[in-house]
N, C-alpha and C positions, 0 to 999 in steps of 0.2 A: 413566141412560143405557140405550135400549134398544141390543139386539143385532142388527146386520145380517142381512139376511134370508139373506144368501151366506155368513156366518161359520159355521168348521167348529162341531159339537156338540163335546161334551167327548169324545163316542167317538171320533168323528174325530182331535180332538188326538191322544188316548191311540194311537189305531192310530199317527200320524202319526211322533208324538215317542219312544214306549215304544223300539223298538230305538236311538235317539239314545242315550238314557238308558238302557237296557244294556249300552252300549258304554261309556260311561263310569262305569259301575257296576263294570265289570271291570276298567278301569284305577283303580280307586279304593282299590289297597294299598299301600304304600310298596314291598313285595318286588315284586307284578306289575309298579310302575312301575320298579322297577328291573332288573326282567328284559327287559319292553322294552328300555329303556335298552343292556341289553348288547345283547339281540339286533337292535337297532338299528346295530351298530357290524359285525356278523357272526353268521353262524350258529354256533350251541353247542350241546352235549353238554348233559346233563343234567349230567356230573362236570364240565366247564369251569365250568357257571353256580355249580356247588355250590363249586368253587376261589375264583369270582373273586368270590362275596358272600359266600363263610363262614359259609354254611344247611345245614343236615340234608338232605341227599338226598329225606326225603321230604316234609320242607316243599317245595322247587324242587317239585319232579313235581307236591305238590298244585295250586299256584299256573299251573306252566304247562297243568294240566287244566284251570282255570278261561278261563284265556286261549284254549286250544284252542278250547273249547265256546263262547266268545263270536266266534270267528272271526277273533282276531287273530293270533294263531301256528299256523302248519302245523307239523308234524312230515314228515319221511321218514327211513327206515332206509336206512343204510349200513353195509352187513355185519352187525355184529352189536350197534351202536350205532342211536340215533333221534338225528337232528338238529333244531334246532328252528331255526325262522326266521320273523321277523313273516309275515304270510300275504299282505300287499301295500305296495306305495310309500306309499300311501295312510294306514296304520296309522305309520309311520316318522313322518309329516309332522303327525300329529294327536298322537303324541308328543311329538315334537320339540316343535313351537311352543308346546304346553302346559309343554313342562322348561322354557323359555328365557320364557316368559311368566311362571312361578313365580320362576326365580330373578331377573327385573328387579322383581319388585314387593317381592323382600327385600333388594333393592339399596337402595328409597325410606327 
């Protein structure tokens, strides 16, 4: 089979798809997904996230740096706290359907 004269090259793919695929490269820990998960629900502390999964302080931090840097979680300081919160609606929705899509295929 040959290849259409309009089909992108492989560079093209790679430009196209690569930030696709580090996007969910960064959702691909069970702790980042589960830090979405909280911070899905509401914004948190770095000590709430640390309360409500029962991780080392500086496991969270390393994890939501990975998150930060991929663009899913914002941070802002209040007082003398940082708050974390997904960084858009968008981030929420691409979690979401991904938790609810794993848990009906362990449903079969």
């Amino acid at each position: 089979m040959g290849v259409a004269p309009d089909s992108p090259n492989r560079e093209e793919v790679s430009q196209t798809y690569k930030p696709v695929a580090d996007l969910f490269s960064a959702m691909a820990s069970p702790i980042r997904a589960a830090i979405l998960h909280q911070l899905s629900v509401d914004d948190r502390s770095v000590g709430d996230l640390v309360a409500v999964l029962g991780l080392p302080q500086p496991l969270v931090s390393q994890h939501l740096r990975t998150l930060r840097y991929a663009g899913l979680v914002a941070v802002e300081r209040v007082g003398r706290s940082s708050m974390y919160r997904l960084a858009d609606d968008h981030v929420a929705h691409i979690f979401l359907d991904a938790f609810q899509h794993s848990r009906e295929e362990s449903d079969q």
